[in-house]
Chimera marker file (.cmm) of the C-alpha trace (Angstrom):
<marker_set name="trace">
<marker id="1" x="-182.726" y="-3.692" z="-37.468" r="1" g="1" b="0" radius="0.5"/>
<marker id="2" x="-180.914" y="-3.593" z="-40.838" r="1" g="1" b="0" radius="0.5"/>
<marker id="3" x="-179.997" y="-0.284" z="-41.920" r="1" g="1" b="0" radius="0.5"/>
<marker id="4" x="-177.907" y="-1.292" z="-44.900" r="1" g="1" b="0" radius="0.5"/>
<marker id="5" x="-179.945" y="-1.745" z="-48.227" r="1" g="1" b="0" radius="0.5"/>
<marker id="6" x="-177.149" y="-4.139" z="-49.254" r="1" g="1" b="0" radius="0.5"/>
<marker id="7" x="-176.894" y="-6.915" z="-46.081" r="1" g="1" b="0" radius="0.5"/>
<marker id="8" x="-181.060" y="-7.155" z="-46.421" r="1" g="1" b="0" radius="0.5"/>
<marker id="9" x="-180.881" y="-8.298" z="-49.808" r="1" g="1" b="0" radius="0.5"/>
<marker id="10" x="-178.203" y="-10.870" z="-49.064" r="1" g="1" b="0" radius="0.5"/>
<marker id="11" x="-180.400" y="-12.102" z="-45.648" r="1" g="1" b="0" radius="0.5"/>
<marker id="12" x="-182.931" y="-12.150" z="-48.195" r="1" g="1" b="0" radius="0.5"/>
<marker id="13" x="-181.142" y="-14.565" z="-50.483" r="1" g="1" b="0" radius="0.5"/>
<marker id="14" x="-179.739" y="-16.615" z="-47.216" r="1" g="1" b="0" radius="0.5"/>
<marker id="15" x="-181.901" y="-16.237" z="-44.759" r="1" g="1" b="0" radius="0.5"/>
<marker id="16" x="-179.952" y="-18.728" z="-42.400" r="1" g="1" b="0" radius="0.5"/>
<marker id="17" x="-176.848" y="-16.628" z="-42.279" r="1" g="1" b="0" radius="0.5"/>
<marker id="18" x="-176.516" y="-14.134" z="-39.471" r="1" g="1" b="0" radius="0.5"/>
<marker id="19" x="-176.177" y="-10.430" z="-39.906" r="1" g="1" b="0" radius="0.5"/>
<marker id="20" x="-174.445" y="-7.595" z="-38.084" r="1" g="1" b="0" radius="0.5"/>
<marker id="21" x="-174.776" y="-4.387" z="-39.730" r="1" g="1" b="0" radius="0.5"/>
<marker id="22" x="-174.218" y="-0.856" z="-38.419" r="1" g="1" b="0" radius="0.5"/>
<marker id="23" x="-175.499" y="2.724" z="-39.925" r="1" g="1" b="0" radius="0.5"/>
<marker id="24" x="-172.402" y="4.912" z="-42.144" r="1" g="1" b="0" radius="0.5"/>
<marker id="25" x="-170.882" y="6.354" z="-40.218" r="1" g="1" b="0" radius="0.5"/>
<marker id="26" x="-170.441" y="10.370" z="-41.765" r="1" g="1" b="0" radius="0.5"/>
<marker id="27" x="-167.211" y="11.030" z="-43.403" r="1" g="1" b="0" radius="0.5"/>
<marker id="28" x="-165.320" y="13.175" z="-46.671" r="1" g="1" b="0" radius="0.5"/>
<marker id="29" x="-163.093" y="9.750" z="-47.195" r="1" g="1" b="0" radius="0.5"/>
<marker id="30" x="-161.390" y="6.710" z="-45.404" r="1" g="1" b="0" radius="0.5"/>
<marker id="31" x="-158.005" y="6.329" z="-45.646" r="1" g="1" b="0" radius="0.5"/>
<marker id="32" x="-155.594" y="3.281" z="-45.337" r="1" g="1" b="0" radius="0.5"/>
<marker id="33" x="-152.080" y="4.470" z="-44.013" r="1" g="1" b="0" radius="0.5"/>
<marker id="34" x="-148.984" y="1.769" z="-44.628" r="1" g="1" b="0" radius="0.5"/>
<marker id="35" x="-146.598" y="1.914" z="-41.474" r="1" g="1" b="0" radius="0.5"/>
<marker id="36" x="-143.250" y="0.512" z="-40.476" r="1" g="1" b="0" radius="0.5"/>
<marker id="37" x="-142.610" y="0.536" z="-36.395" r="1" g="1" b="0" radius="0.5"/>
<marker id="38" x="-139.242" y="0.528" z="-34.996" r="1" g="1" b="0" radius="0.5"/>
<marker id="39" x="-137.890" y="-1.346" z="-32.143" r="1" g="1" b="0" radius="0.5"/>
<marker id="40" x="-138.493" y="1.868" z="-30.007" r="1" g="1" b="0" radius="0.5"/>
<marker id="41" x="-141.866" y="1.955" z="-31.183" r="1" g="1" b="0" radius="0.5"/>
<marker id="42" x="-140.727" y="4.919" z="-33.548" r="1" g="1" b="0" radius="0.5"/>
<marker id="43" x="-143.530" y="5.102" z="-36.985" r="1" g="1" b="0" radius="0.5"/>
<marker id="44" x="-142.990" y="5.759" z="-40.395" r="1" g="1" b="0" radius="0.5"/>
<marker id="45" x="-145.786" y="6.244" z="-42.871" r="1" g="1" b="0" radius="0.5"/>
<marker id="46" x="-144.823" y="4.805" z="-46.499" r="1" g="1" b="0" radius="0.5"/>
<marker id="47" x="-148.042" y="5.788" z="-48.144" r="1" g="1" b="0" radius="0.5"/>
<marker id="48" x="-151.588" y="6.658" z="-48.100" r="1" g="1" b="0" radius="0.5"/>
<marker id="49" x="-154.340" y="5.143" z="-50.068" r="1" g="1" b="0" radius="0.5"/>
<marker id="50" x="-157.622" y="6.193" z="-50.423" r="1" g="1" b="0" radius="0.5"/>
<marker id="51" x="-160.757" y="4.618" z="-53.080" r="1" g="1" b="0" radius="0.5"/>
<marker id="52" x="-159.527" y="7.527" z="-55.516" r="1" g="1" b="0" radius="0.5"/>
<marker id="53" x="-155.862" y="6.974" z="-55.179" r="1" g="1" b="0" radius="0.5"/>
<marker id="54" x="-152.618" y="6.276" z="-53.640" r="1" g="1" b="0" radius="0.5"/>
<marker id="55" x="-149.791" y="8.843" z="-52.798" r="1" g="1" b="0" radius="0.5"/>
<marker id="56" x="-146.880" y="9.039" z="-50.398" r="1" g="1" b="0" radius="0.5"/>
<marker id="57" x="-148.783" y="12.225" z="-49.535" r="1" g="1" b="0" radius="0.5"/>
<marker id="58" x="-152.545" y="13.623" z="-48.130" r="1" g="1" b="0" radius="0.5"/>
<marker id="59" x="-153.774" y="16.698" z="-47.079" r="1" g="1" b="0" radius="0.5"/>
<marker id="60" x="-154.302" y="15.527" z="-43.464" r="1" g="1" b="0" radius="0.5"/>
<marker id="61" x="-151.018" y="13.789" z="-43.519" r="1" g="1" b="0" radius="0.5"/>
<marker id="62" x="-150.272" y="15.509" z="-39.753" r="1" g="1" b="0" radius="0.5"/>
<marker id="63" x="-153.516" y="14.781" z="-38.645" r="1" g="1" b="0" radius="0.5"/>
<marker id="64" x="-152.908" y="10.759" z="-39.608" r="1" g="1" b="0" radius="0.5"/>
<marker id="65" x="-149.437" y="10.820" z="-38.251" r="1" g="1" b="0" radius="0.5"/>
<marker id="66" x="-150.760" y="12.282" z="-34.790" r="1" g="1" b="0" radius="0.5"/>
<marker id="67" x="-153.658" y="9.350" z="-35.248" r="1" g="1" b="0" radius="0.5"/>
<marker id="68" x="-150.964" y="6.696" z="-36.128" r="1" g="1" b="0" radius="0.5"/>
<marker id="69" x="-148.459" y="7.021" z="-33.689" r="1" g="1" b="0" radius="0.5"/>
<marker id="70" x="-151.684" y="7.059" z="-30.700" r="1" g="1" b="0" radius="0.5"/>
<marker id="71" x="-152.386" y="3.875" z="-31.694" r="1" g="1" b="0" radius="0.5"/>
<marker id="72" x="-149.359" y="2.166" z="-32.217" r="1" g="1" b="0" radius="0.5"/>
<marker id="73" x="-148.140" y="3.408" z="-28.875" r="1" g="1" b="0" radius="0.5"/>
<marker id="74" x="-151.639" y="2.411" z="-27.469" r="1" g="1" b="0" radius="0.5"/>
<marker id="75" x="-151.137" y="-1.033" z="-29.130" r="1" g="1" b="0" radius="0.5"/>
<marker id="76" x="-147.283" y="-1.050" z="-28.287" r="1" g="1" b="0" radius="0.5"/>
<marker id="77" x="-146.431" y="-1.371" z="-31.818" r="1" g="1" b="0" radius="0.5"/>
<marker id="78" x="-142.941" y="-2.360" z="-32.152" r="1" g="1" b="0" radius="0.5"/>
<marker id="79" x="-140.606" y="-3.475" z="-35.553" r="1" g="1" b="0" radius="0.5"/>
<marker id="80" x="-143.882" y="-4.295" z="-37.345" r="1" g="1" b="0" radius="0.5"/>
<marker id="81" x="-146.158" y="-2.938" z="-40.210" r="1" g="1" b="0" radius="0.5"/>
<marker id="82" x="-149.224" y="-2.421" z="-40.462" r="1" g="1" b="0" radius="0.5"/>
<marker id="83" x="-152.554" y="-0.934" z="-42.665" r="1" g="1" b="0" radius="0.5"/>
<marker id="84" x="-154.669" y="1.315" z="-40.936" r="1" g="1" b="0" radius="0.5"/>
<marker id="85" x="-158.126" y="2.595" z="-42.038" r="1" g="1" b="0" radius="0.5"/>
<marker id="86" x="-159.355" y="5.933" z="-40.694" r="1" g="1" b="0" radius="0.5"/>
<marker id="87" x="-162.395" y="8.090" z="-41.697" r="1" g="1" b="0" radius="0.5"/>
<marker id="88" x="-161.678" y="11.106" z="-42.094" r="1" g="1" b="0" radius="0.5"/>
<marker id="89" x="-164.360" y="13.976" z="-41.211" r="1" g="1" b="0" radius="0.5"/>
<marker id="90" x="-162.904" y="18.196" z="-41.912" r="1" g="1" b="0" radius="0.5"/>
<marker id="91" x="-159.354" y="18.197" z="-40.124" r="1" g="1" b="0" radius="0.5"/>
<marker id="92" x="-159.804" y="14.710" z="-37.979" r="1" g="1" b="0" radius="0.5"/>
<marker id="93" x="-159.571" y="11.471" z="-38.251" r="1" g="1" b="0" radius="0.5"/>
<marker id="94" x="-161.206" y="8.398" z="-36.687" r="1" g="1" b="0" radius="0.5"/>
<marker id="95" x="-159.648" y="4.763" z="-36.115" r="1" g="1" b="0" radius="0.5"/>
<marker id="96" x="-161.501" y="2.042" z="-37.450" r="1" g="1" b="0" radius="0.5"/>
<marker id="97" x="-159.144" y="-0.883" z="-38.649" r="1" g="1" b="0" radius="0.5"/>
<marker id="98" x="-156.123" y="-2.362" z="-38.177" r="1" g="1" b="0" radius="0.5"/>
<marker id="99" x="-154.509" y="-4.850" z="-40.626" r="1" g="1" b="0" radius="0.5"/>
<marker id="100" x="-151.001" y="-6.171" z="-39.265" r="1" g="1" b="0" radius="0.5"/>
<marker id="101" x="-150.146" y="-7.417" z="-42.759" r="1" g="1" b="0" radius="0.5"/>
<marker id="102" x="-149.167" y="-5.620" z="-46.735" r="1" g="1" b="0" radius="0.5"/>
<marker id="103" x="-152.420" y="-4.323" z="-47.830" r="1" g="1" b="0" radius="0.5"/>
<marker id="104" x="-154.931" y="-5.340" z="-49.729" r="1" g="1" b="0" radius="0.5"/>
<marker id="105" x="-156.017" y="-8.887" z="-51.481" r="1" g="1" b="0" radius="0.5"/>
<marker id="106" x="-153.742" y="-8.562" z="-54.780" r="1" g="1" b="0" radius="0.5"/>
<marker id="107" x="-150.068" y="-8.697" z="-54.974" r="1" g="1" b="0" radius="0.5"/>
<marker id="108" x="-150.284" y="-4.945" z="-56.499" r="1" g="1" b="0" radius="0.5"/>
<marker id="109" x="-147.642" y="-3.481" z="-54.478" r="1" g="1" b="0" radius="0.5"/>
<marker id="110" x="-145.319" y="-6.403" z="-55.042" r="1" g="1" b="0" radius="0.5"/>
<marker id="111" x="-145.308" y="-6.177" z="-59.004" r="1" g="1" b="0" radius="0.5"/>
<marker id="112" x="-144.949" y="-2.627" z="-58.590" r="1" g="1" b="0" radius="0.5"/>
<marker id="113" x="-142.256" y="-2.321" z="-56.133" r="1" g="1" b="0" radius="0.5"/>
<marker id="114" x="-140.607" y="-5.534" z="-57.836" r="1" g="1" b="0" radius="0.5"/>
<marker id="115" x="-140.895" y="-3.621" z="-61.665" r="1" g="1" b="0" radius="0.5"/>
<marker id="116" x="-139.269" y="-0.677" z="-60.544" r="1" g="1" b="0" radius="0.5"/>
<marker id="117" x="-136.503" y="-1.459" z="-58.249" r="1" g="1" b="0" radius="0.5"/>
<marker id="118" x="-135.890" y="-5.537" z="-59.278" r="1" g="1" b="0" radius="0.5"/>
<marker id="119" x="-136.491" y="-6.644" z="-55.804" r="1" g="1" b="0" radius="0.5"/>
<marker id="120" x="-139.204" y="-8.520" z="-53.418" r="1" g="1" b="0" radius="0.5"/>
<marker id="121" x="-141.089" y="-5.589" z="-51.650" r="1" g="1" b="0" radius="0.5"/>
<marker id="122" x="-142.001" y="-8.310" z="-49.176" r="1" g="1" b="0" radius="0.5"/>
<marker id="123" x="-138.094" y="-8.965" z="-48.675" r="1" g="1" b="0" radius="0.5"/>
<marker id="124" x="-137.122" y="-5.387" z="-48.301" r="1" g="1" b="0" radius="0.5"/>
<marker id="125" x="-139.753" y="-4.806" z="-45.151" r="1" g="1" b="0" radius="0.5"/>
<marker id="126" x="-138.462" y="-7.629" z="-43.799" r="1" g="1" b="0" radius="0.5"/>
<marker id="127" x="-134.987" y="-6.292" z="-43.958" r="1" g="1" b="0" radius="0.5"/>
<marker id="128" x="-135.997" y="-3.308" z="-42.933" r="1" g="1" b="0" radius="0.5"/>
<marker id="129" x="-138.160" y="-4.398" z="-39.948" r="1" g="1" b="0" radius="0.5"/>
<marker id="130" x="-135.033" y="-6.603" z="-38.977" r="1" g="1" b="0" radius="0.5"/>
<marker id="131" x="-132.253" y="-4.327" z="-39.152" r="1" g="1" b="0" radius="0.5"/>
<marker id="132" x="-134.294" y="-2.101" z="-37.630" r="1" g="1" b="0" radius="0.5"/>
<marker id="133" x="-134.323" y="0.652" z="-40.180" r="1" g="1" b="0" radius="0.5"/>
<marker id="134" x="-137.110" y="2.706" z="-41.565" r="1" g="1" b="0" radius="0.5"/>
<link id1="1" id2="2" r="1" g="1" b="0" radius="0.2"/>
<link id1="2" id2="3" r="1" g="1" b="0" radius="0.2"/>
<link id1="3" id2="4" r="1" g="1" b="0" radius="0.2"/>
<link id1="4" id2="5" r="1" g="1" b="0" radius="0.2"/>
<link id1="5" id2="6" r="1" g="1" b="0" radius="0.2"/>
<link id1="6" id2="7" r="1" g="1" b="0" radius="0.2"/>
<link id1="7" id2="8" r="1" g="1" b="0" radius="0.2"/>
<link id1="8" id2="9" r="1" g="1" b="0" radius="0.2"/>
<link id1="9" id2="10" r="1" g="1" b="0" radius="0.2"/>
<link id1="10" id2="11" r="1" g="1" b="0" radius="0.2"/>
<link id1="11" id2="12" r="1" g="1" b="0" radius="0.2"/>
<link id1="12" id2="13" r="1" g="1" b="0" radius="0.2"/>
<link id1="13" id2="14" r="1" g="1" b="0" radius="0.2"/>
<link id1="14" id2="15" r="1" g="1" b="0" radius="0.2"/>
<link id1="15" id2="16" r="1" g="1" b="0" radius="0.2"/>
<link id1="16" id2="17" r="1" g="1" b="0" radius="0.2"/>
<link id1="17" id2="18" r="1" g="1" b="0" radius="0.2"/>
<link id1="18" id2="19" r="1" g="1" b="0" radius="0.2"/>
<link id1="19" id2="20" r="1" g="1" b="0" radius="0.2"/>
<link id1="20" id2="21" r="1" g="1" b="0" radius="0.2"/>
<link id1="21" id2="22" r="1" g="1" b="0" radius="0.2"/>
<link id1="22" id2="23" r="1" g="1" b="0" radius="0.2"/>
<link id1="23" id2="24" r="1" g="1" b="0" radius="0.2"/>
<link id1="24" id2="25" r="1" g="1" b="0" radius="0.2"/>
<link id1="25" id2="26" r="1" g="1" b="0" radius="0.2"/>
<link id1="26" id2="27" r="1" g="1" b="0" radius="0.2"/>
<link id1="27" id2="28" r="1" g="1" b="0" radius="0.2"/>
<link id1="28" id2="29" r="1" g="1" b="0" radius="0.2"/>
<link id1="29" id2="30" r="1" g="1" b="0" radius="0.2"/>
<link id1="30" id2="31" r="1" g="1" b="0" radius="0.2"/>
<link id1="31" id2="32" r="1" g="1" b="0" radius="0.2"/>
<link id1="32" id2="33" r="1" g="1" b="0" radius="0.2"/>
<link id1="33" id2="34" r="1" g="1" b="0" radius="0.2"/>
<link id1="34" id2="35" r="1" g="1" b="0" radius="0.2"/>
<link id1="35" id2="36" r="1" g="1" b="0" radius="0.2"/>
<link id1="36" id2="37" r="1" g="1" b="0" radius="0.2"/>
<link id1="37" id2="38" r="1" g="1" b="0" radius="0.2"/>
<link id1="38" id2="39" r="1" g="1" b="0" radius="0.2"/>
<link id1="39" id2="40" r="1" g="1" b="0" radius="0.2"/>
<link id1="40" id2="41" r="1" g="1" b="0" radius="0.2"/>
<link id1="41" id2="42" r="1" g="1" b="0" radius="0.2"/>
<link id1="42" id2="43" r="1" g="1" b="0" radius="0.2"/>
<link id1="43" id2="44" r="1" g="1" b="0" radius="0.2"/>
<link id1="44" id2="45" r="1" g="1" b="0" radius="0.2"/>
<link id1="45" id2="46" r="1" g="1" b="0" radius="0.2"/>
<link id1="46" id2="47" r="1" g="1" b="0" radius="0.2"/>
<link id1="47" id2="48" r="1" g="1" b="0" radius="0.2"/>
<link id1="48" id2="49" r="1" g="1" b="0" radius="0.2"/>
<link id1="49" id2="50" r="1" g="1" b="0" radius="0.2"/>
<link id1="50" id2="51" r="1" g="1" b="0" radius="0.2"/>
<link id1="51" id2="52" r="1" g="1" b="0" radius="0.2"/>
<link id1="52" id2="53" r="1" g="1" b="0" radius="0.2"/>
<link id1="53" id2="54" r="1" g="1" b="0" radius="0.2"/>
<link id1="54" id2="55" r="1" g="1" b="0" radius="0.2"/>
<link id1="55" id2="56" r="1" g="1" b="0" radius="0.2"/>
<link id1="56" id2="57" r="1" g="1" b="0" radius="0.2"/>
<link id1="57" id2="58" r="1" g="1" b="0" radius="0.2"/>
<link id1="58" id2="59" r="1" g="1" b="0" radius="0.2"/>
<link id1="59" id2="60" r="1" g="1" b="0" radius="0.2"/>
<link id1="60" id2="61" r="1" g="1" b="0" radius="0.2"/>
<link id1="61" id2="62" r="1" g="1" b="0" radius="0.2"/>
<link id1="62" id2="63" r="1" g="1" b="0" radius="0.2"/>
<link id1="63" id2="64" r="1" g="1" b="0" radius="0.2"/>
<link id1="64" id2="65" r="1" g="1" b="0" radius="0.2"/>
<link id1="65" id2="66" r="1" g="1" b="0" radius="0.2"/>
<link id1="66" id2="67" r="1" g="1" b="0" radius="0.2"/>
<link id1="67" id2="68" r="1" g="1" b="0" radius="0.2"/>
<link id1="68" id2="69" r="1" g="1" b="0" radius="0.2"/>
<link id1="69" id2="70" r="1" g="1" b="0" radius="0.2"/>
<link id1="70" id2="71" r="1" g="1" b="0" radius="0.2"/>
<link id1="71" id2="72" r="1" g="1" b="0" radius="0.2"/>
<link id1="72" id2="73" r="1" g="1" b="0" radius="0.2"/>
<link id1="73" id2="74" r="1" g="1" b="0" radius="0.2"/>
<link id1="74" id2="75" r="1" g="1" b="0" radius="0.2"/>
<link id1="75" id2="76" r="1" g="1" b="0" radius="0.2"/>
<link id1="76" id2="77" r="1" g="1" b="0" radius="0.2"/>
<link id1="77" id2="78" r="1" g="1" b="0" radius="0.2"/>
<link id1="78" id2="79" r="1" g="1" b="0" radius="0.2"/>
<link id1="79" id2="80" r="1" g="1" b="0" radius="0.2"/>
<link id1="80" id2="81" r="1" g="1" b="0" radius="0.2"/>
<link id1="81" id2="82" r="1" g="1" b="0" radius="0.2"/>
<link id1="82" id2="83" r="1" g="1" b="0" radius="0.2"/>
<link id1="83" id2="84" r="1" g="1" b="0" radius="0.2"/>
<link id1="84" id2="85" r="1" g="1" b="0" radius="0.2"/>
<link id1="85" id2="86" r="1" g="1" b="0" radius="0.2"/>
<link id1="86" id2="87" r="1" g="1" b="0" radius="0.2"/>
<link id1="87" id2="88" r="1" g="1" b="0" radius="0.2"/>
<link id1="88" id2="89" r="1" g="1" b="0" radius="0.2"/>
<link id1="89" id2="90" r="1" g="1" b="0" radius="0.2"/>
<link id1="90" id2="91" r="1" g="1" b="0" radius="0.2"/>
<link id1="91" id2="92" r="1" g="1" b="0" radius="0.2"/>
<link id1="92" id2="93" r="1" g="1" b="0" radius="0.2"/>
<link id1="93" id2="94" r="1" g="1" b="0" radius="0.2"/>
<link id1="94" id2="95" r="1" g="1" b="0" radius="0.2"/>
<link id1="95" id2="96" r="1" g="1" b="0" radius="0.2"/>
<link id1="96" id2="97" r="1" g="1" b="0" radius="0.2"/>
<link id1="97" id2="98" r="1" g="1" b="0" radius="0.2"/>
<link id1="98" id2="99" r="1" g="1" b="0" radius="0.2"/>
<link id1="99" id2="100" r="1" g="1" b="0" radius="0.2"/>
<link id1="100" id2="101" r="1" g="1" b="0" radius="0.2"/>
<link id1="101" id2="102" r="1" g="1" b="0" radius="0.2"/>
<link id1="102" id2="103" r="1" g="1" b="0" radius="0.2"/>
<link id1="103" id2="104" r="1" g="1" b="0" radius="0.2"/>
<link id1="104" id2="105" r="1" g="1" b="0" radius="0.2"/>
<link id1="105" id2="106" r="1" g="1" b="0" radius="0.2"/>
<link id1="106" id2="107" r="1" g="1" b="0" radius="0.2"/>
<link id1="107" id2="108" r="1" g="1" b="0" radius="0.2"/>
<link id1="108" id2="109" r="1" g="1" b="0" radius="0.2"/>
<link id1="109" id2="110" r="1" g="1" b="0" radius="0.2"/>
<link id1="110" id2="111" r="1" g="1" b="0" radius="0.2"/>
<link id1="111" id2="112" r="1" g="1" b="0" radius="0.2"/>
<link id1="112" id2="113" r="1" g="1" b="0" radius="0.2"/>
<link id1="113" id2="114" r="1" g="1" b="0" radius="0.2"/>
<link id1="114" id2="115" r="1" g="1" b="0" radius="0.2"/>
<link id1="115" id2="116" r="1" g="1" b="0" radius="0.2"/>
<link id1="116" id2="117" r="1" g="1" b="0" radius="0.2"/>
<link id1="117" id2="118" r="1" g="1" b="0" radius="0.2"/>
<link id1="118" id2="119" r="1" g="1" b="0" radius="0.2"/>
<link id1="119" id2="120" r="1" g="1" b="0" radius="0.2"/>
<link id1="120" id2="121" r="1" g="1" b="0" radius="0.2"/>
<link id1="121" id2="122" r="1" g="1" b="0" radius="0.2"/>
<link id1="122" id2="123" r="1" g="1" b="0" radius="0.2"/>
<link id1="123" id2="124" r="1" g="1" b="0" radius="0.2"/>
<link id1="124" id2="125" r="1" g="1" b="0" radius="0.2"/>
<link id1="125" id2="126" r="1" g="1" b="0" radius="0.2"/>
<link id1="126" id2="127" r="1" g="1" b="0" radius="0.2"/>
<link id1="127" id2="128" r="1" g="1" b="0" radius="0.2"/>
<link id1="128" id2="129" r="1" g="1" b="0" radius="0.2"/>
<link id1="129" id2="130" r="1" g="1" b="0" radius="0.2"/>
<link id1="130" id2="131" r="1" g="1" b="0" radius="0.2"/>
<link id1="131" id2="132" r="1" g="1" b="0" radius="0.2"/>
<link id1="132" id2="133" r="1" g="1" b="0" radius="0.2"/>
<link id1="133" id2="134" r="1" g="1" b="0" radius="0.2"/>
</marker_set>
């Protein structure tokens, strides 16, 4: 059953290609959350984005920590980074993705990062992750 309006005109156009498509699931907004681990498995959120913005703050920002640091420590997240995407629904918020990578399929954060400061944004996690620092 296709409940997505969107996936039945693309089977329509390729009717060979296989589908998996589930119903929205009920939400105010999903968030992405940057985060650096520690070698003790210790988080630090850098920022939050969300489709209407990006800030190194959110309303639910204690809520997402409390969400963050579950599933790192369920995952055993350790000097890493990673983008996580949680819906959020009144004062909770759900897990749905995990992206163990810099966000997103531009280089935005890069130029930005590199424009203000002079240096690779890439480099300085590294560093970071490295010497252990967050």
């Amino acid at each position: 059953m296709l409940v997505d309006r969107e996936v039945a005109v693309q089977l329509r156009l390729n009717p060979d290609d296989t589908w998996v498509a589930m119903a929205d699931i009920p939400s105010d907004e999903q968030v992405w959350v940057m985060t650096l681990w520690d070698s003790r498995g210790g988080s630090r959120i850098l920022w939050y984005s969300t489709l209407k913005r990006h800030s190194t703050r959110h309303p639910l920002a204690d809520v997402l920590a409390y969400a963050v640091r579950d599933v790192g420590a369920k995952l055993g997240l350790k000097r890493w980074m990673a983008f996580m995407e949680f819906c959020t629904k009144g004062g909770s918020a759900s897990f749905l993705d995990l992206n163990p990578r810099l966000p997103g399929d531009d280089d935005w954060p890069e130029l930005v990062w590199q424009h203000l400061s002079g240096r690779s944004f890439g480099m300085d996690i590294a560093n970071l992750l490295c010497k252990d620092r967050l």
